[in-house]
VOKE-846189 format. One line per 5 residues: number of its first residue (from 1); their letters; for each residue x, y, z of C-alpha. Coordinates in steps of 0.05 Angstrom, whole numbers, always signed. Each point is the difference from the previous one (the first is absolute). Layout:
<guvos>
NUM = A = X,Y,Z ~ ... $
</guvos>
This chain:
<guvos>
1 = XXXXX = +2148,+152,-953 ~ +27,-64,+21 ~ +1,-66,-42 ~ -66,-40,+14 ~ -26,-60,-40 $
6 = XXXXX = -71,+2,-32 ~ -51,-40,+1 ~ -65,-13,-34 ~ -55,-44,+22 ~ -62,-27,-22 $
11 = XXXXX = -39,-16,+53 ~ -8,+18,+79 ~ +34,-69,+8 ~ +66,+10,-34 ~ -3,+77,+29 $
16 = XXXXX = +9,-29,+69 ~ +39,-56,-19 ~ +52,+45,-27 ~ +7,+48,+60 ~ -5,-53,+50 $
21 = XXXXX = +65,-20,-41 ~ +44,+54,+13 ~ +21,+29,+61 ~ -6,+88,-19 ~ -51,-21,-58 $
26 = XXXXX = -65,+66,-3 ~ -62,-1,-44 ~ -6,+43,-42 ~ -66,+39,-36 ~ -4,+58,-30 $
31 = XXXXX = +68,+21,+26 ~ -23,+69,+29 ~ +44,+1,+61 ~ +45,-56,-6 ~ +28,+10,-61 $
36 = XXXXX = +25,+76,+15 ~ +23,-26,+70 ~ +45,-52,-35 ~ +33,+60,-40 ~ +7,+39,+62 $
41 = XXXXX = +36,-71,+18 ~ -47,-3,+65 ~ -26,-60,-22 ~ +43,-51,-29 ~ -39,-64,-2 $
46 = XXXXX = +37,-55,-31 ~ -57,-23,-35 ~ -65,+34,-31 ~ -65,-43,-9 ~ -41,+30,-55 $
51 = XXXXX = -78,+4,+23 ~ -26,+31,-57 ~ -6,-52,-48 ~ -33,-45,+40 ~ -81,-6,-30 $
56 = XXXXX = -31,-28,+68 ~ +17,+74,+35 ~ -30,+42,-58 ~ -80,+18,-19 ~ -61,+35,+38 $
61 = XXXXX = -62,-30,+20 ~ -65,+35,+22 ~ -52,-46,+19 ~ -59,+39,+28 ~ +38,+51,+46 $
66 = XXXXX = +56,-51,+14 ~ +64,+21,-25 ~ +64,-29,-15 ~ +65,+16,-29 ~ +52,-31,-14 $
71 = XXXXX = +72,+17,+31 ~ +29,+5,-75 ~ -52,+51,-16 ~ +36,+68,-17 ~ -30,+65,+26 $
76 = XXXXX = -19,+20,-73 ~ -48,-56,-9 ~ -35,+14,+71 ~ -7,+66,-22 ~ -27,-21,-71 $
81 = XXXXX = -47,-59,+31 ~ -66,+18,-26 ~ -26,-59,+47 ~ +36,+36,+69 ~ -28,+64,-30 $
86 = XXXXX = -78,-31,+6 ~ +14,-17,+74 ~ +51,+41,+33 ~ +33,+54,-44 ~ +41,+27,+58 $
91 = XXXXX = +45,-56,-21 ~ +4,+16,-65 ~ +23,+75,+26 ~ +42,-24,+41 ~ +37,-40,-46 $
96 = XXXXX = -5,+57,-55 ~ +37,+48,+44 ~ +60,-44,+19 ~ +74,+30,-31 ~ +3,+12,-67 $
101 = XXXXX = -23,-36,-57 ~ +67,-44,+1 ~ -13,-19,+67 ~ -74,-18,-4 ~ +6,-49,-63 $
106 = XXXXX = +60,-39,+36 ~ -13,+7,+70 ~ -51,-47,+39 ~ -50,-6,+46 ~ +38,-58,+28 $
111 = XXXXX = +68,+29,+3 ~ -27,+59,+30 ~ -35,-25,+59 ~ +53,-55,+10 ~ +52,+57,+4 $
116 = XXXXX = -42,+39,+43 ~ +27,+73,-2 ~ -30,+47,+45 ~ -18,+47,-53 ~ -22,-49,-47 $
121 = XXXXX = -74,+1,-20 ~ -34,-66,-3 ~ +17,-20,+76 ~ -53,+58,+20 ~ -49,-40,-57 $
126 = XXXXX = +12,-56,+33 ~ -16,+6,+67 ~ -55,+43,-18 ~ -36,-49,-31 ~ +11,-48,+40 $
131 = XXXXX = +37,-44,-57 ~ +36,-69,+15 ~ +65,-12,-22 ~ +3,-67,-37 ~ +64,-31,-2 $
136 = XXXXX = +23,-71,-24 ~ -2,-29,+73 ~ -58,+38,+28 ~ -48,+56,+2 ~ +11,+56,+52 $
141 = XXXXX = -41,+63,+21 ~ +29,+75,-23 ~ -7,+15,+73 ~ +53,-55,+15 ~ +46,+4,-61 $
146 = XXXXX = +26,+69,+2 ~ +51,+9,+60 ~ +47,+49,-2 ~ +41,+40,-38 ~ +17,-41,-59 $
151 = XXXXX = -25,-58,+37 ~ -51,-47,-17 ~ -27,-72,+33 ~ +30,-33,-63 ~ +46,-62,+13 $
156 = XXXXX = +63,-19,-32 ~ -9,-20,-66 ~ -82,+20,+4 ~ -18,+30,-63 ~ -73,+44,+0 $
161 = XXXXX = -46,-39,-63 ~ -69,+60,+11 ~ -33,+43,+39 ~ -74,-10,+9 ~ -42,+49,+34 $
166 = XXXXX = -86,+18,-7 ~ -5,+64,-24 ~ -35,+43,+38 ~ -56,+46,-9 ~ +46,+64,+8 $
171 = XXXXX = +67,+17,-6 ~ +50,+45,-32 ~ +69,+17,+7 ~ +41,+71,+12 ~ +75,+13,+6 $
176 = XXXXX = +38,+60,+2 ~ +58,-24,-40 ~ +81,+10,-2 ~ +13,+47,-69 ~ +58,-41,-22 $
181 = XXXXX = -18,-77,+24 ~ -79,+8,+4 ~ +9,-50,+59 ~ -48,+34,+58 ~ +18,+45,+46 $
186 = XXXXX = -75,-14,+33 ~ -52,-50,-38 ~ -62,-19,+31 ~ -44,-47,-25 ~ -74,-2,+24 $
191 = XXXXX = -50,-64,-5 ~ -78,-5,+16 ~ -24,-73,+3 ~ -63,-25,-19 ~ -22,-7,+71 $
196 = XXXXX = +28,+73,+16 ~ +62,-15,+35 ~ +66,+55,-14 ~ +71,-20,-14 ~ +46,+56,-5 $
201 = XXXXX = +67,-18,-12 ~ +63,+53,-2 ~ +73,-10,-45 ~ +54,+38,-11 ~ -9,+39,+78 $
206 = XXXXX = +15,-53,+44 ~ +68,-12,+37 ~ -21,-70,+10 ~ -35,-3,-77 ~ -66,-6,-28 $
211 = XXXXX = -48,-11,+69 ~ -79,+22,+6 ~ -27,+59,+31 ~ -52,-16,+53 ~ -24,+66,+13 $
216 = XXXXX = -16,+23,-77 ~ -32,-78,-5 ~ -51,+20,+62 ~ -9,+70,-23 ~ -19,-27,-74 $
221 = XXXXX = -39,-61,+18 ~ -45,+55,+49 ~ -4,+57,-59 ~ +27,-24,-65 ~ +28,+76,-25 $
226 = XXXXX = +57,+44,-14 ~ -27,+40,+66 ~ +7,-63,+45 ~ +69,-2,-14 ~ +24,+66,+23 $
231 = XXXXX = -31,-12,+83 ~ +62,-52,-5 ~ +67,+5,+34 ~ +54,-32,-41 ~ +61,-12,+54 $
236 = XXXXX = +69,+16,-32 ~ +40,-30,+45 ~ -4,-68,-42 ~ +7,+33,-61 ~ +62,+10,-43 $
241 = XXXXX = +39,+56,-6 ~ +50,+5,-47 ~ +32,+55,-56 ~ -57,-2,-39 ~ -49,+19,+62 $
246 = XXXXX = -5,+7,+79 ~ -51,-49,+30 ~ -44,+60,+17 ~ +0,+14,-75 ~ -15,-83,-19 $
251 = XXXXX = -59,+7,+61 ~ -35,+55,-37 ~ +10,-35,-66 ~ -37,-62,+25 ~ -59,+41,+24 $
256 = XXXXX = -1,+32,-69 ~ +6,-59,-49 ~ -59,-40,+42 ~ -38,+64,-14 ~ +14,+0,-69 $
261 = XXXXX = -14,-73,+1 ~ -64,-5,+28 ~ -21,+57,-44 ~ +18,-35,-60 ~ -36,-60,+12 $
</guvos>
């Protein structure tokens, strides 16, 4: 790892204050994948900007079926909220299923969806639900914020505060998961609004990242059922293929975890 100097806020204010101040300056969360990617010396930021101190990014709120959660939030207290749990306990498996126990009491909701790995699990939550990404300049759509490969619509120096989303009157979450990282190798979340509309959102498949799949959306929002799913084509020539599986292999996966899905929900 390469020197870097540390730093510890207080507040969202001094957080951006002290990266704005230094020209290779990162924020930092839970440390998940910068921290390892520094002692790779992959990264070598000359300055790291401690988020997870900070009070104003931390806590849960449920009011009604409106849901948010703050960025500092670690996966282990999603998966512990007994108020998520009332309204949309998909999250709460979600969250419980992430890494290892190591990984789920420092890692974040807001570090992971800021980082935006393609095999990470919460980007498929996201846009599944529909969320908003809440940041300290402005409030943007799921659909909008996740780009690319380890791309997001953030701005220099933009730091995600929650993410708000209404929780839906289904949903659940499936992922065939890597042995060794438990990152997926094909998640797919599935979310039934109130007024009957389908989101089906895929991670870990993707060449281009998490995205939505419009045919298992129509095919659900017609006949909400395992059966529905398997009339669907899933195309593999978008999907990744890698040494851990062709994108044949990822295609079937997809078609399997929304069965398992819908079935669980």
């Amino acid at each position: 790892m390469y020197a870097t100097t540390y730093h510890r806020p207080a507040s969202i204010t001094d957080a951006v204050k002290l990266q704005s101040s230094f020209d290779e300056a990162k924020y930092v969360s839970g440390g998940m994948t910068l921290i390892p990617t520094m002692k790779q010396r992959l990264a070598a930021p000359s300055d790291l900007v401690d988020l997870r101190h900070i009070a104003e990014l931390k806590g849960i709120t449920v009011n009604g079926r409106r849901v948010r959660i703050g960025a500092g939030t670690t996966h282990h207290e999603v998966s512990t909220s007994a108020e998520i749990e009332a309204v949309c306990p998909a999250a709460c498996h979600l969250a419980a299923h992430i890494g290892d126990p190591h990984v789920r009491h420092m890692g974040t909701i807001g570090g992971s969806i800021a980082n935006n790995d393609p095999a990470a699990d919460y980007p498929a939550a996201m846009l599944a639900l529909d969320a908003t990404i809440i940041t300290n300049a402005r409030e943007i759509p799921a659909g909008d914020f996740f780009t690319g490969l380890f791309e997001t619509a953030l701005e220099d120096g933009e730091i995600v505060v929650a993410v708000a989303f209404d929780a839906p009157a289904k949903a659940a979450y499936a992922k065939f998961a890597n042995p060794a990282s438990r990152y997926a190798m094909a998640g797919v979340f599935v979310a039934k609004a109130e007024n009957g509309s389908v989101r089906v959102a895929v991670t870990g498949a993707g060449s281009n990242g998490v995205f939505r799949h419009a045919g298992l959306e129509d095919a659900l929002a017609a006949d909400w059922s395992a059966d529905a799913v398997s009339a669907v084509e899933v195309d593999a020539s978008d999907l990744l293929s890698d040494l851990h599986g062709s994108a044949e292999y990822r295609a079937n996966l997809v078609k399997v975890m929304a069965k398992r899905a819908v079935a669980a929900t």
